[in-house]
DOTIKOL-873848 format. One record per residue (C-alpha): z, x, y; residue in three letters. Coordinates in steps of 0.05 Angstrom, whole numbers, padded with zeros to 5 digits, always signed. Example, Ala and Ser with C-alpha at 12.3 -4.5 7.8 and 13.67 -1.06 7.14 Angstrom:
<rs>
+00156+00246-00090Ala/+00143+00273-00021Ser/
</rs>
This chain:
<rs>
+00110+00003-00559Unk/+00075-00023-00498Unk/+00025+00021-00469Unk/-00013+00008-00404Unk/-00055+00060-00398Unk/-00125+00044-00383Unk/-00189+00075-00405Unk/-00227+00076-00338Unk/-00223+00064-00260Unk/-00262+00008-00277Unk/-00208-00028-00320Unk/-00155-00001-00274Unk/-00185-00050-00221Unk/-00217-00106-00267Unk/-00196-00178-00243Unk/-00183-00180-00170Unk/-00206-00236-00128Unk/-00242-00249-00071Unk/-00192-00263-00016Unk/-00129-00222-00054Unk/-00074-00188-00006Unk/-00076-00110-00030Unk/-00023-00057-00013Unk/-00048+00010-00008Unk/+00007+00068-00019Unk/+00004+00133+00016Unk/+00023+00170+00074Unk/-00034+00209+00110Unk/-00064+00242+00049Unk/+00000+00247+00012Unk/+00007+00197-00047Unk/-00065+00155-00021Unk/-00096+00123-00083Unk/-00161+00152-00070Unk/-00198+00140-00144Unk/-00186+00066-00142Unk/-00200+00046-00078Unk/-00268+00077-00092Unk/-00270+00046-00156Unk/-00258-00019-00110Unk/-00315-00011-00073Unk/-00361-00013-00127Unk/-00338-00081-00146Unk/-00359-00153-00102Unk/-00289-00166-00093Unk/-00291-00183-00011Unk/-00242-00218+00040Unk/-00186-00179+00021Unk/-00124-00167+00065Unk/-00104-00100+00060Unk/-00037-00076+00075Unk/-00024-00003+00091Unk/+00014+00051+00130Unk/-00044+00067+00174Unk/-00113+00048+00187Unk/-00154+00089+00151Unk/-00131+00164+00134Unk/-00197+00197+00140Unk/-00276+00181+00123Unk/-00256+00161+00050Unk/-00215+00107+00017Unk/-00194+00050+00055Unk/-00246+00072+00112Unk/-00295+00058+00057Unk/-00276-00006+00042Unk/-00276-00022+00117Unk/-00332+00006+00126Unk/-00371-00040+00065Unk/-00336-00101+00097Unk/-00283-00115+00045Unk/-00225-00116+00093Unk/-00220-00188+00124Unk/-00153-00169+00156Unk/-00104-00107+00162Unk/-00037-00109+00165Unk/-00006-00032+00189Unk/+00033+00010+00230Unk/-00021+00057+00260Unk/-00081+00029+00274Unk/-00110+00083+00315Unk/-00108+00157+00305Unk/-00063+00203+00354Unk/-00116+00258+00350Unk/-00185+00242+00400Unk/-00213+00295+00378Unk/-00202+00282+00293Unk/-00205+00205+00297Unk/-00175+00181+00222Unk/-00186+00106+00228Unk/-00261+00102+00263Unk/-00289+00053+00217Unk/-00230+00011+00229Unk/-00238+00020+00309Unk/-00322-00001+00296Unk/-00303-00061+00260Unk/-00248-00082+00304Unk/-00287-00075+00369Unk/-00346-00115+00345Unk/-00294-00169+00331Unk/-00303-00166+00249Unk/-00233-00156+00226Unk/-00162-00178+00243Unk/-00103-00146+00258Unk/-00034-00146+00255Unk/+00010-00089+00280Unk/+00079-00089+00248Unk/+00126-00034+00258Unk/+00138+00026+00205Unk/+00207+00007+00177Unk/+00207-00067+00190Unk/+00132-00056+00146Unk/+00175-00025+00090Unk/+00232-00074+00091Unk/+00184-00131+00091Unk/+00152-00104+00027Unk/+00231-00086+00001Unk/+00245-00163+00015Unk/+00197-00192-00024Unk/+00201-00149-00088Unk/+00275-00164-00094Unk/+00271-00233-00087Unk/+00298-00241-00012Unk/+00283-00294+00036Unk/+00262-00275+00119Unk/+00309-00223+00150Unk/+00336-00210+00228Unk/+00321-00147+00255Unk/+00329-00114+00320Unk/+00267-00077+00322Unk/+00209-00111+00368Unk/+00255-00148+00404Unk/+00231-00162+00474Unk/+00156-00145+00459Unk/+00096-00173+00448Unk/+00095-00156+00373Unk/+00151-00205+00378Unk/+00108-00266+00411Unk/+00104-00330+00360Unk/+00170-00317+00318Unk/+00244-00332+00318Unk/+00281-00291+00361Unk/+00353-00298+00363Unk/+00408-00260+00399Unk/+00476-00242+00365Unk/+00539-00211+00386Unk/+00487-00195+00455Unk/+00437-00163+00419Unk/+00370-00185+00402Unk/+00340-00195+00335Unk/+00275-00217+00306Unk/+00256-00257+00248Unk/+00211-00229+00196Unk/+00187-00248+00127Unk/+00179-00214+00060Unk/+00110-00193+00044Unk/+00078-00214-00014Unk/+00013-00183-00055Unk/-00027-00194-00103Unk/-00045-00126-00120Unk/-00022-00065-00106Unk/-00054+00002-00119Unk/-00003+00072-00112Unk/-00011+00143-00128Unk/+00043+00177-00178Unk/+00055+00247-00205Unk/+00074+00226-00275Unk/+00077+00161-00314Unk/+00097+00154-00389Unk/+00058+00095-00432Unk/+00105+00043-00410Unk/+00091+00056-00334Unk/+00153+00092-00308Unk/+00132+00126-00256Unk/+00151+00195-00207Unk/+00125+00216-00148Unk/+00115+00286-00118Unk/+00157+00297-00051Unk/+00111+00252+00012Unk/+00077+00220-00047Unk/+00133+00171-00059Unk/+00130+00143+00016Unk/+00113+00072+00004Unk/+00094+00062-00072Unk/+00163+00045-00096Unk/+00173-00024-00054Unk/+00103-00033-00051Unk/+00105-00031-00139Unk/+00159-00084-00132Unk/+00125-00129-00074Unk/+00056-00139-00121Unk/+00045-00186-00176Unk/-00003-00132-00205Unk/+00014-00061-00192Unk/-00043-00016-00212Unk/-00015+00063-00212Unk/-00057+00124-00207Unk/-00022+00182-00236Unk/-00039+00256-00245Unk/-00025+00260-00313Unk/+00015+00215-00362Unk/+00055+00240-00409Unk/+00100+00218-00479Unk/+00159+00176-00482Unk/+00219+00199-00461Unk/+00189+00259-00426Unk/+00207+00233-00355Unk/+00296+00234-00345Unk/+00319+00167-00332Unk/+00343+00195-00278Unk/+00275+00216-00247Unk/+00247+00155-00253Unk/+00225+00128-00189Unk/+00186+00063-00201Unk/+00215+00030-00271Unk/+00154+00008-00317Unk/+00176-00064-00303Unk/+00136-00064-00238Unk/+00071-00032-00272Unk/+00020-00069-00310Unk/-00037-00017-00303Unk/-00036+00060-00309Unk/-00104+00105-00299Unk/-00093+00180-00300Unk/-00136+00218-00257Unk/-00146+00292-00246Unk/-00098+00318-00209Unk/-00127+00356-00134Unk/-00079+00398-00088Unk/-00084+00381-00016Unk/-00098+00450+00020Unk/-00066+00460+00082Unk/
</rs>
C-alpha cells in the first residue's frame, strides 16, 4: 500500500525551490494551512509566487512569509482588508507600498476556474467577468452574440499546500464545511500537493462517497493537531 504520510512539517515541505509558484488553500481562517506555511518560513526557499484567496488572513501565515520577503509576487482576489479598523493583509499593504512585491488582482470565480482549468487539462477559457475594466487591459477580449468576454488562462503550480479534516494513507482527502473552499482545484492545479489534515485515519475509513480530493492529486500528507476556531 502506498502511504504518504510524512513524519514532520519539515518533510511535508522538503524540496521546494527558489522561484516556485505556491497555492495557498483557505478562506479567511477556514481551511488556511497554517503549520506549513510556518514550516515554510523556516526554510531559504525565496522568490516565490504565491497564489491565494486573499492577501494575508491575519498577522500569521502568509503575512509571515510576506513579511520575511518570500513572496516575489501575489496573485488574489482581495488584496486589502474591508475592515480599517482590523486590517488582515498589512504586511502585504507595507510591502506593496514600498514597491517590493507584485500584484495581480484576478477576480474570485474566474481565480477558481483558472486553477479548475489547469488541473483538468484545459487550454485558456472566455469569460464574461472583467469585461470592460481595467483588470481586463493586455488580454483578448472578444464579443459574442453582443456580449463581452475575456480571455484567461489555466493556472499552473508547482506546489500547493491545503488544509483537510481527514486523509487516509493514500491521500484521500475531506474537508470540514468552509474548509473545502479552494483546496479541491487547487490539489488538482499543483504538480506537488502537500495536505495538512487534522487527523488521518485507516483505509477504507473515509466513504467513497465523502471523498473530496482523490489521493491521485496528493503526494504529501502531515497530520497536525486539530484547533477549533472560536467565534
Amino acid at each position: 500500500m502506498m502511504n504518504k504520510v510524512v513524519d514532520s512539517l519539515a518533510a511535508a515541505v522538503s524540496g521546494i525551490e527558489d522561484g516556485a509558484t505556491l497555492l495557498l488553500g483557505g478562506f479567511g481562517t477556514s481551511g488556511t494551512p497554517i503549520e506549513l506555511m510556518q514550516a515554510l518560513l523556516e526554510t531559504d526557499v525565496k522568490d516565490l509566487t504565491v497564489v491565494s484567496n486573499s492577501a494575508g488572513g491575519g498577522p500569521t501565515g502568509l503575512s509571515q512569509l510576506i513579511e520575511a520577503g518570500k513572496v516575489r509576487k501575489l496573485i488574489c482576489s482581495f488584496a486589502r482588508s474591508l475592515s480599517a479598523n482590523l486590517p488582515t493583509a498589512a504586511a502585504f499593504e507595507k510591502r506593496y507600498r514600498a514597491g517590493q512585491i507584485e500584484l495581480e488582482i484576478v477576480p474570485q470565480g474566474t481565480l477558481a476556474e483558472r486553477l479548475r482549468a489547469a488541473g483538468a487539462g484545459m487550454g485558456p477559457f472566455f469569460t464574461p467577468t472583467a469585461y470592460g475594466t481595467k483588470l481586463a487591459h493586455g488580454k483578448e477580449t472578444r464579443v459574442i452574440n453582443g456580449r463581452g468576454y475575456v480571455l484567461e488562462e489555466p493556472l499552473h503550480a508547482d506546489v500547493a499546500f491545503v488544509k483537510a479534516h481527514l486523509a487516509d494513507p493514500m491521500g484521500n482527502l475531506t474537508y470540514r464545511y468552509a474548509g473545502r473552499n479552494f483546496a479541491p482545484v487547487m490539489s488538482m492545479a499543483a504538480k506537488l500537493t502537500v495536505a495538512q489534515v487534522d487527523q488521518v485515519v485507516r483505509l477504507g475509513e473515509i466513504a467513497p462517497e465523502y471523498v473530496m480530493t482523490p489521493g491521485i492529486f496528493v503526494q504529501r500528507v502531515i497530520e497536525c493537531e486539530h484547533v477549533p476556531v472560536i467565534p
